[in-house]
KEBAMI-908638 format. One line per field, with one value per residue (C-alpha): x, y negated, z. Coordinates in nm, 2 decimals, always signed. Layout:
N
u = (X,...)
v = (Y,...)
w = (Z,...)
//
This chain:
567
u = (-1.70,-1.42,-1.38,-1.72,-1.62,-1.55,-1.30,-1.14,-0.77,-0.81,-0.99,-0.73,-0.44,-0.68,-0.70,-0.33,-0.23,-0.43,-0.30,+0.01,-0.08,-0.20,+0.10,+0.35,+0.12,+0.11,+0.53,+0.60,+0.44,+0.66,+0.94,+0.85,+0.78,+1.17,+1.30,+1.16,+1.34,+1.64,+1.71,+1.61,+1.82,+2.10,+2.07,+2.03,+2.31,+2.53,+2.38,+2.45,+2.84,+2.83,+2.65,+2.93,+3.24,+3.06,+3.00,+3.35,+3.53,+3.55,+3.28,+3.25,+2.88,+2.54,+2.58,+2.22,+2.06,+2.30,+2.19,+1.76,+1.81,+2.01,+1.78,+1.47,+1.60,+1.64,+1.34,+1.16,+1.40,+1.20,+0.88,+0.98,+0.99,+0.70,+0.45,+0.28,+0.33,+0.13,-0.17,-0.19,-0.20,+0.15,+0.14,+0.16,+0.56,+0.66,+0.63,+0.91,+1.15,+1.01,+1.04,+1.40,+1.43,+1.35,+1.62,+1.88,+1.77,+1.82,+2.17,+2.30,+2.17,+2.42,+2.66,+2.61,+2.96,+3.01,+2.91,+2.61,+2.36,+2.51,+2.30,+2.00,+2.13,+1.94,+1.51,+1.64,+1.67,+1.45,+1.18,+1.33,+1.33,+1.04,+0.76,+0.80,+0.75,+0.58,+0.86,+1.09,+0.92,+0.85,+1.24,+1.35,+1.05,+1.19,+1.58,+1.45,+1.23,+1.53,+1.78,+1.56,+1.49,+1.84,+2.05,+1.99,+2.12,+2.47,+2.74,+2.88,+2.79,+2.74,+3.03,+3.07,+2.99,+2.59,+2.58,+2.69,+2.54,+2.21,+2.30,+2.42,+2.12,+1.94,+2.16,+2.11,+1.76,+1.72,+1.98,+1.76,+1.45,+1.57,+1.73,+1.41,+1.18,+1.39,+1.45,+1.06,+1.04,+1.25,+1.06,+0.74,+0.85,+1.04,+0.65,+0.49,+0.74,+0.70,+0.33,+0.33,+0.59,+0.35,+0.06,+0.27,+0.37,+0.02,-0.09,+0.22,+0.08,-0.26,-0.17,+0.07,-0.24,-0.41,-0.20,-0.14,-0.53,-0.55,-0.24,-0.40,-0.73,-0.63,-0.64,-0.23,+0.01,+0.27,+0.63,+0.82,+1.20,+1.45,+1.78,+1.98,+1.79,+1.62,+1.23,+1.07,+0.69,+0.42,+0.07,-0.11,-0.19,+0.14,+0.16,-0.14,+0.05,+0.32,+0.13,-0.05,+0.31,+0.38,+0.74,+0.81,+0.79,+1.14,+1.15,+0.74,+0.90,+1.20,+1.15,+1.44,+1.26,+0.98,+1.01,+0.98,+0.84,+0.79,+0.43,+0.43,+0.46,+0.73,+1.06,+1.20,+1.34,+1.72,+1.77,+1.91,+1.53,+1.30,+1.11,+1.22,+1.60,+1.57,+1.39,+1.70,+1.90,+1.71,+1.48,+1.19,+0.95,+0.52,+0.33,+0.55,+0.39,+0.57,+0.42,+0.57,+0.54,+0.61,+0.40,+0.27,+0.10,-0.06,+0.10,+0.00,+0.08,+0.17,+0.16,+0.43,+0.49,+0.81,+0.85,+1.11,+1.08,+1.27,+1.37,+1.29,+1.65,+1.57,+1.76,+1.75,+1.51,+1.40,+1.10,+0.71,+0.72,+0.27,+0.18,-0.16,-0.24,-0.39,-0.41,-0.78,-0.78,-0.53,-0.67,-1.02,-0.79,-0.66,-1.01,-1.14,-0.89,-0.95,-1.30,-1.25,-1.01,-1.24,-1.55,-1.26,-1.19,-1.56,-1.63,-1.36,-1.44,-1.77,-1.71,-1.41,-1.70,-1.90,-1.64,-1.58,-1.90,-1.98,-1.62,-1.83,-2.13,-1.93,-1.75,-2.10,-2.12,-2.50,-2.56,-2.80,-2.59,-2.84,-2.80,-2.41,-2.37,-2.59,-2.34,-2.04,-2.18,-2.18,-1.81,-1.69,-1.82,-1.74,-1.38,-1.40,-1.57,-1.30,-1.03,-1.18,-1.20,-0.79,-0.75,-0.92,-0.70,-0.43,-0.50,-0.62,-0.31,-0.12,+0.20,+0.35,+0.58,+0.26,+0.30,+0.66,+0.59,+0.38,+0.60,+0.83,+1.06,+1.29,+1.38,+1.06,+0.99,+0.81,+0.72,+0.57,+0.34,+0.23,+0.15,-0.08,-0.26,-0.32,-0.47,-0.72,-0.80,-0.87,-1.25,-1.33,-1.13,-1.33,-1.64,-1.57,-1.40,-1.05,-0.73,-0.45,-0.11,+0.11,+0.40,+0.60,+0.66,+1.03,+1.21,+1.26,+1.35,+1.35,+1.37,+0.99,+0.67,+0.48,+0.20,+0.23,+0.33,+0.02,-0.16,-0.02,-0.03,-0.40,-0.48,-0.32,-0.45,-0.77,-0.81,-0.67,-1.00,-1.21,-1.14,-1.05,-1.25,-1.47,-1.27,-0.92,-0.62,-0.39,-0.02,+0.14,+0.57,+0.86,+1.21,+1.54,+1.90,+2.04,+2.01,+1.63,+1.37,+1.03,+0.65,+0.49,+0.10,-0.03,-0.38,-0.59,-0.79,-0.95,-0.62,-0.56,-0.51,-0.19,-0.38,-0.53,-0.20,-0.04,-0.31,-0.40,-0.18,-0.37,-0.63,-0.97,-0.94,-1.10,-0.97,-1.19,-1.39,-1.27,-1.52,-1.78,-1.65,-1.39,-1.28,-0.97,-0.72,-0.63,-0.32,-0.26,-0.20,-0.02,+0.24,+0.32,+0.36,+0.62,+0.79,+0.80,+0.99,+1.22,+1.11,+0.87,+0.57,+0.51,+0.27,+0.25,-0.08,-0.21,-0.62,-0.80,-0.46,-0.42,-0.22,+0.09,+0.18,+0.57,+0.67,+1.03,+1.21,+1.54,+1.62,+1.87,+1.87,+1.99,+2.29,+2.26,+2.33,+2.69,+2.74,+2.84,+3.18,+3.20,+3.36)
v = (+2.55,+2.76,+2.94,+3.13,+3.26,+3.62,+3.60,+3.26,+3.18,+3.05,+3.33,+3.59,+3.34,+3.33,+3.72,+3.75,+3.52,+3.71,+4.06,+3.86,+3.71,+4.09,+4.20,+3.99,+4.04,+4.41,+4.37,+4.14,+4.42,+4.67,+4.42,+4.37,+4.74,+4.83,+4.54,+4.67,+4.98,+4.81,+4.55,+4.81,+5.11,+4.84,+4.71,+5.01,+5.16,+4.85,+4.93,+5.25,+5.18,+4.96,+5.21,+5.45,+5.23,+5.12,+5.49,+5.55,+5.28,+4.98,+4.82,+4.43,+4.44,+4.59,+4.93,+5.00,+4.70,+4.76,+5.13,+4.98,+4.72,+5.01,+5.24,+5.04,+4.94,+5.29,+5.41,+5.09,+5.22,+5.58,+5.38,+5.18,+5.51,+5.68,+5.42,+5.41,+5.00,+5.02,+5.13,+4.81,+4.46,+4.25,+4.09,+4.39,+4.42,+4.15,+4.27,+4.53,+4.22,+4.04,+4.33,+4.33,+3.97,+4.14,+4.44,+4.23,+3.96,+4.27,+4.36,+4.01,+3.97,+4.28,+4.06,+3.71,+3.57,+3.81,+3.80,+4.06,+3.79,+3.80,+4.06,+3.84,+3.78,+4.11,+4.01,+3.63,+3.72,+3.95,+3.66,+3.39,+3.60,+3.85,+3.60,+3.25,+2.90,+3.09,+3.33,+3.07,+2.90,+3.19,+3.30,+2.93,+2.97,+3.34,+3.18,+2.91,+3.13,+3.37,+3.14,+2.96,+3.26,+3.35,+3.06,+3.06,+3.43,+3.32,+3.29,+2.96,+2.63,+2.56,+2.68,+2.62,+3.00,+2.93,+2.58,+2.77,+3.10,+2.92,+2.66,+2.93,+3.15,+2.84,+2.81,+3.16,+3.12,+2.84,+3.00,+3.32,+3.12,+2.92,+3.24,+3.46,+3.16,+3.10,+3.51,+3.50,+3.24,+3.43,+3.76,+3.57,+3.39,+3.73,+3.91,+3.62,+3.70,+4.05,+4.02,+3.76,+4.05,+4.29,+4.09,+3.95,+4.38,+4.47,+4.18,+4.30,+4.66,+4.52,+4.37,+4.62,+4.86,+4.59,+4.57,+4.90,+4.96,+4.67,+4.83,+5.17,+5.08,+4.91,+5.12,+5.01,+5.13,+4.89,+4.89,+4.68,+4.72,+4.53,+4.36,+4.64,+4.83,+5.05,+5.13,+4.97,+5.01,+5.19,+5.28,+5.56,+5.48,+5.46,+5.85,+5.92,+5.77,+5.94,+6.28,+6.22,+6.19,+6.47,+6.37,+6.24,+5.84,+5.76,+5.92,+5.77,+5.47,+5.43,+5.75,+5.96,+6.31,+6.20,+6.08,+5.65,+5.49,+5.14,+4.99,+5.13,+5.47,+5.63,+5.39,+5.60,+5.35,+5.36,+5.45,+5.08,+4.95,+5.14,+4.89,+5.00,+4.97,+4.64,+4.51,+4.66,+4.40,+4.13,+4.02,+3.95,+4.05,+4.05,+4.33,+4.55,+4.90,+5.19,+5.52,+5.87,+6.15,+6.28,+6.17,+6.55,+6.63,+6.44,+6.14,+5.84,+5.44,+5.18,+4.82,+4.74,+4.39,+4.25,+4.00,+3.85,+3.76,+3.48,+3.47,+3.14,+2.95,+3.10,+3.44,+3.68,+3.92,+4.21,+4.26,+4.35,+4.60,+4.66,+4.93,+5.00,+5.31,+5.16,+5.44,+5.43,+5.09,+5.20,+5.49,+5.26,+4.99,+5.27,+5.41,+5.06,+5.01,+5.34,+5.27,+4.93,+5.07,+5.34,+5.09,+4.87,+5.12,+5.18,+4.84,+4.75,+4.97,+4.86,+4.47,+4.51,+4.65,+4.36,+4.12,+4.27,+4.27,+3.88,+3.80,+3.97,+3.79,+3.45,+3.50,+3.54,+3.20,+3.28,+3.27,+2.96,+2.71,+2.73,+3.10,+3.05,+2.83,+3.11,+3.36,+3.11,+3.11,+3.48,+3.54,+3.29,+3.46,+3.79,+3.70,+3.57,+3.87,+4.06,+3.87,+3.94,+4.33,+4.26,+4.12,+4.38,+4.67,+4.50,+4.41,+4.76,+4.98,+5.15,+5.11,+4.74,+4.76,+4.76,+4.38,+4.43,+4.73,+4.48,+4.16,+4.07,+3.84,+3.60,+3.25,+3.01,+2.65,+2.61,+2.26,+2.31,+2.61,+2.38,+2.11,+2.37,+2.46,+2.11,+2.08,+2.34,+2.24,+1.89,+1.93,+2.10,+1.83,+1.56,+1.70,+1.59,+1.32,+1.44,+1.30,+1.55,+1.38,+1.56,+1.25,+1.51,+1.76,+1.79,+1.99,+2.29,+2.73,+2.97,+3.34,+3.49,+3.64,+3.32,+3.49,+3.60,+3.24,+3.09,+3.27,+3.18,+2.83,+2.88,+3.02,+2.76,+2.43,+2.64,+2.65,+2.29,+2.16,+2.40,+2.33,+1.93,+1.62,+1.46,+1.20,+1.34,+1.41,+1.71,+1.63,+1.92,+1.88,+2.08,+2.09,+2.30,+2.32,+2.51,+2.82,+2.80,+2.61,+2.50,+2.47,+2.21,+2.14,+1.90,+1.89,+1.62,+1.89,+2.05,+2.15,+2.49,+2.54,+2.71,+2.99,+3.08,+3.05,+3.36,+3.56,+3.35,+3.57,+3.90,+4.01,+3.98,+3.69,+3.37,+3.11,+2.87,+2.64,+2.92,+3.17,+3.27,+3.15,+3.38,+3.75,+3.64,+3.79,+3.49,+3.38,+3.78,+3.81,+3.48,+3.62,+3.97,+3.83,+3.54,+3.84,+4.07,+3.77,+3.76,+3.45,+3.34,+3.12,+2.85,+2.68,+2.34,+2.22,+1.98,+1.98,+1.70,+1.55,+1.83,+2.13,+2.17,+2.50,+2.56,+2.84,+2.95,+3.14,+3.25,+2.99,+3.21,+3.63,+3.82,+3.94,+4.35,+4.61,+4.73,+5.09,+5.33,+5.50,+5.86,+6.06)
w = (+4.15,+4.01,+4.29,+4.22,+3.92,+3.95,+3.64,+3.69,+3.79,+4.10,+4.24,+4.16,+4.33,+4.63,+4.64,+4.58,+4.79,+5.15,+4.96,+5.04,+5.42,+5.47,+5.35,+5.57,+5.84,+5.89,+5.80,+6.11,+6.34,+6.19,+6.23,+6.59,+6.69,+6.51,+6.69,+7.03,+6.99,+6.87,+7.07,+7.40,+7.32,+7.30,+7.63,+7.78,+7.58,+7.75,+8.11,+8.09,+8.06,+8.34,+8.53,+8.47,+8.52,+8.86,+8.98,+8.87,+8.99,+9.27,+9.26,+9.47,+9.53,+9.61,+9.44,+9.56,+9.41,+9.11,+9.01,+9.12,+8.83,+8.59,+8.63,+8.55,+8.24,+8.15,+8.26,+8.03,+7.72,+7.77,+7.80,+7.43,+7.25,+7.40,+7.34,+7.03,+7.00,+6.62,+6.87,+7.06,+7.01,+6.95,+7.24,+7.46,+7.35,+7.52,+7.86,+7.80,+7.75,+8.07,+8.28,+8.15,+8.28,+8.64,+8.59,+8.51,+8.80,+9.05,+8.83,+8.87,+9.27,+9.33,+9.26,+9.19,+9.10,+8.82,+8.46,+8.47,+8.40,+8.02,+8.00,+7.99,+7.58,+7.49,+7.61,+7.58,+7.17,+7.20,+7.30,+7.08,+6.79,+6.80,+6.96,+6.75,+6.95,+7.25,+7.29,+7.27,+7.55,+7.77,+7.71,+7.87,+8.16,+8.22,+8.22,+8.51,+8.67,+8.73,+8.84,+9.07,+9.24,+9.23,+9.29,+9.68,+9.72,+9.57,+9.90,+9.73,+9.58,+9.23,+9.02,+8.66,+8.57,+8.75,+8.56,+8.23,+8.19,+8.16,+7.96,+7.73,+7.74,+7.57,+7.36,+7.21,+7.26,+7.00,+6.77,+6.76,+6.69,+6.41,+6.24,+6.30,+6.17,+5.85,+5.81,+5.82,+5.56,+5.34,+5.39,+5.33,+4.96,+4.88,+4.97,+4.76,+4.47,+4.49,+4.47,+4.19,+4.02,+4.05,+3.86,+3.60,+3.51,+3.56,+3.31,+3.11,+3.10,+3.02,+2.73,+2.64,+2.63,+2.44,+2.19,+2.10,+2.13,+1.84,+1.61,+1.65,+1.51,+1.20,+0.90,+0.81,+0.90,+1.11,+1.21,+1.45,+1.33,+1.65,+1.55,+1.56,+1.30,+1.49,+1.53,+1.82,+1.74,+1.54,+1.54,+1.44,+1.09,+1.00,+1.14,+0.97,+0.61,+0.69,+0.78,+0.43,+0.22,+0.36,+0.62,+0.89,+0.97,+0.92,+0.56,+0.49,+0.56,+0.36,+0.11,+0.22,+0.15,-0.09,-0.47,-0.47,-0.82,-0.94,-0.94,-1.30,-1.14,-1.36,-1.29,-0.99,-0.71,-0.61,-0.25,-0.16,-0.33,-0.13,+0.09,+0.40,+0.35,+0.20,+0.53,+0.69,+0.50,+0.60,+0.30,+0.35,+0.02,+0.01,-0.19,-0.34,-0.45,-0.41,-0.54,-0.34,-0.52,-0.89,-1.12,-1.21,-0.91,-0.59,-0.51,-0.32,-0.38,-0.08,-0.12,+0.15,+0.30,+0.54,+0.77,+0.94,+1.32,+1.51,+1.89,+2.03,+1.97,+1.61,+1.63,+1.39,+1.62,+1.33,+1.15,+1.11,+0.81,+0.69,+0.44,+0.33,+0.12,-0.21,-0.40,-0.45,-0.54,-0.85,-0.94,-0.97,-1.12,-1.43,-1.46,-1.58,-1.77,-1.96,-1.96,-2.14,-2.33,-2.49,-2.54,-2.69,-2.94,-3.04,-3.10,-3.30,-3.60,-3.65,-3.59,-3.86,-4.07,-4.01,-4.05,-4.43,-4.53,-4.41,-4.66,-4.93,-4.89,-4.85,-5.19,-5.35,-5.48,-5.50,-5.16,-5.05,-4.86,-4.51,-4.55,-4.62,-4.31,-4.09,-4.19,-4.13,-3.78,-3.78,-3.91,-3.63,-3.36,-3.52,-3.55,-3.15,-3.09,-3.21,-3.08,-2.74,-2.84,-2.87,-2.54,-2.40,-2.58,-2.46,-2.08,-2.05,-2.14,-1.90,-2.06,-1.94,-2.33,-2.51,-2.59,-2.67,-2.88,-3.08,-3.14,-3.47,-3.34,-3.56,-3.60,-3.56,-3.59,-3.23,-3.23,-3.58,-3.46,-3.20,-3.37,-3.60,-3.33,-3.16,-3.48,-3.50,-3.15,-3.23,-3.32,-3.02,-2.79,-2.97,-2.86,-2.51,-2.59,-2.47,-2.61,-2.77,-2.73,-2.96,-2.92,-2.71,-2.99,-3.04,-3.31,-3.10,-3.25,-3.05,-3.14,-3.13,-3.34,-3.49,-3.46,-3.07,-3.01,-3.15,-2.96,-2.64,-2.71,-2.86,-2.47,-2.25,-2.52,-2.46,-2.09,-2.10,-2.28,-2.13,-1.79,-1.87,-1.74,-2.06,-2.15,-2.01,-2.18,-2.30,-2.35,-2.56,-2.62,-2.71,-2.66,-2.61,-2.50,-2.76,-2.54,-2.45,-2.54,-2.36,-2.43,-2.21,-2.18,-1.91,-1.93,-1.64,-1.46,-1.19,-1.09,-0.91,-0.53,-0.37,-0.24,-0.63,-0.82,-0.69,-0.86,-1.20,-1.36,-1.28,-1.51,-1.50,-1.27,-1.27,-1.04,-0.85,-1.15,-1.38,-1.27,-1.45,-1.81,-1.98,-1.96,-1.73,-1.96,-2.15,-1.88,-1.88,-2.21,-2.25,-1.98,-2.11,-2.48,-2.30,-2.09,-2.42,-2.57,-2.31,-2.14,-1.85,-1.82,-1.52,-1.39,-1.12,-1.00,-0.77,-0.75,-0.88,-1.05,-1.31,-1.44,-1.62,-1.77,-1.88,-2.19,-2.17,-2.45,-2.62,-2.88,-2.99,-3.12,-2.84,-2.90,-2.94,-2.71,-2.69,-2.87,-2.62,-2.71,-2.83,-2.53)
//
């Protein structure tokens, strides 16, 4: 049934392989035909010498049966060359090598104790060679046909030389049949190869064609860098990238004639950063953003990803460099951050104004205790309200020093701001029955703002009870070197997949269970306060066991910047 199918495998061999008996075919009639003319103009080349050396010299024999036999193997050699052999069938050759069999019969009968039947070599190989099995056999019916006939003009008894020359004659005939056949076995397999060459390119080509049909419609831009450093591939979005910066695609590509910034957009990049060199060095790096162009003025931002390939013995064999023009994407990114920024701002006077005037109503000691606990309710959520405003203002600035800008570092009791804030979170871990373990709180300073601190440890005891199990449990602990100290909370989760913790330090977004509770700035926030500190915050996760987020910081001041010396 797989034969019918017009697309399947084994049709295509089946067509390839007649293209191929077609093929060797039409090139053993050609091979015939050439060997016709060959294998003729030789024997009459070698007739014709004798022809000369006998009209020249003594000659012990018929010379009129001689010149009969000479002359119709010359007149046959005209014949080979006029004919047009590709006109008529195969078969139709071998009478010129059986009317050479007669010739050289009438040559030899001139004089029948010489050599001349030697001549029979030329249509006996001719036969053996050019005609398969049936010219072999009609060469060894033409050798005894001869001799028969011959054999009772000779003036003497068998000799040797008559017992020989046929003897020999058979010899070559076999010879020439086994060398044709296996010459004709190695034509064929070299036809079959070339054929099966010429599919394997065209399939080659094909998906060559594919390929850069595929690499030309994406909307990235893609480069193929070899071994030795140098471009192999692109595709027309990387032209069109390129044709957009402004240069050509070596300089797009690594920044040569165009200005190269930080994702930040202002820190310019060293010629040995920019994304393309450092692929030339082998690293390997995933979503760096690189903005071309001064920042006064029209400029565009790529987020540019390398890859390094492997041969199949696991050889360096170059890299697949992507970049995708995110420029819009940014420019949508600042815009909402202005945006949130500006409402920010609005609603932070009047909530401050609100805030005020509920402390003045709760230090009027005649307020009536349900109205009192009513406007409790409304200062809390006032405050969170406000506190929320904050994280906004500062998730939205542009400026990545903001946080820094806003920290008073000095020497701090870690494990004791902790402990204060397991402690205000303890009512709202009791509501679901979750367990605070505070048993890993170790006497721990570190150089940082008290204030920043608790809120970082506010956020992540937070997420731990939000996104907890009822009846889990939060370990919170402390400790240090000397050098550094560490913040560890382990809560007994959801967890967080592989795939979500690259981006749960992002703002705005909410991973997995996480989504649709929060503003998804808390982790945000938490990181830029840690980095403004000089530390780093850490997380490990395995879903359904739980999460563990790790605080590092200085646990000593940082010792100040050397003063530069006066020139």
């Amino acid at each position: 049934m797989a034969v019918i199918d017009p697309g399947g495998q084994p049709l295509r061999a089946a067509r390839c392989a007649g293209r191929a008996r077609a093929a060797g075919a039409r090139a053993s009639d050609h091979t015939r035909a050439r060997a016709a003319l060959l294998n003729q103009l030789l024997l009459a080349s070698v007739v014709f010498l004798l022809a000369v050396m006998v009209a020249l010299g003594p000659f012990l024999g018929d010379v009129t049966v001689f010149f009969f036999g000479a002359v119709a193997i010359l007149v046959l050699t005209a014949a080979t060359f006029v004919i047009p052999w590709n006109r008529l069938a195969p078969g139709w050759v071998a009478a010129v090598p059986a009317l050479d069999f007669s010739a050289i019969g009438f040559i030899q009968l001139s004089a029948p104790q010489s050599l001349l039947g030697l001549l029979w070599i030329f249509p006996v190989t001719w036969l053996a060679s050019g005609f398969g099995l049936l010219g072999l056999y009609g060469a060894i019916v033409a050798i005894t046909a001869t001799l028969g006939v011959l054999l009772p003009f000779a003036d003497s008894e068998l000799s040797y030389p008559t017992i020989l020359l046929p003897l020999v004659l058979l010899a070559i005939a076999a010879t020439s049949y086994l060398t044709a056949r296996r010459s004709e076995a190695q034509r064929i397999l070299l036809a079959k190869q070339a054929q099966l060459l010429t599919g394997v390119l065209e399939r080659t080509r094909r998906q060559e064609e594919e390929l850069t049909e595929v690499l030309d419609a994406v909307d990235f831009g893609v480069i193929r860098i070899g071994p030795d450093g140098e471009v192999a591939v692109t595709n027309e979005a990387h032209g069109r990238l390129q044709r957009a910066l402004g240069v050509d695609d070596r300089a797009g590509a690594d920044g040569d004639e165009v200005a190269a910034f930080l994702d930040d957009g202002v820190t310019r990049l060293r010629p040995e950063e920019l994304p393309l060199e450092r692929a030339l060095r082998g690293e390997a790096f995933d979503g760096q953003v690189v903005w071309f162009g001064e920042p006064v003025g029209a400029r565009r931002a790529l987020n540019i990803t390398a890859r390094r390939l492997s041969d199949p013995i696991g050889a360096d064999a170059g890299a697949v460099v992507v970049s995708r023009d995110v420029t819009t994407e940014l420019t949508a990114l600042q815009a909402r951050d202005d945006l949130v920024a500006s409402v920010s701002h609005e609603l932070r006077t009047p909530l401050t104004s609100i805030l005020g005037y509920l402390d003045l109503a709760l230090d009027d000691e005649g307020v009536p205790e349900p109205v009192r606990a009513r406007l409790e309710i409304a200062e809390r959520n006032a405050e969170r309200l406000l506190g929320i405003v904050g994280d906004l203002l500062a998730a939205s600035s542009s400026s990545p020093s903001s946080v820094e800008l806003a920290i008073a570092p000095r020497l701090i009791e870690v494990d004791e701001i902790a402990r204060s804030a397991a402690e205000a979170m303890l009512p709202r871990a009791a509501t679901r029955a979750i367990t605070l373990d505070v048993n890993g709180l170790e006497p721990a300073s570190a150089w940082a703002d008290p204030l920043r601190l608790r809120q970082v440890v506010d956020n992540l005891l937070s997420n731990a009870i939000t996104y907890n199990r009822d009846g889990g449990s939060i370990f919170l602990g402390t400790t240090t070197d000397g050098s550094a100290t560490w913040i560890l909370v382990r809560d007994t989760g959801t967890g967080i997949d592989e795939a979500e913790r690259a981006r749960l330090f992002q703002r705005y977004y909410r991973a997995g269970a996480r989504r649709g509770t929060g503003s998804g700035l808390g982790l945000a926030i938490s990181r830029d306060i840690v980095r403004a500190h000089g530390g780093d915050i850490g997380l490990h996760s395995s879903p359904g066991v739980g999460t563990t987020f790790v605080v590092k910081l200085p646990a000593l001041e940082p010792d100040p910047p050397a003063a530069e010396e006066a020139p």
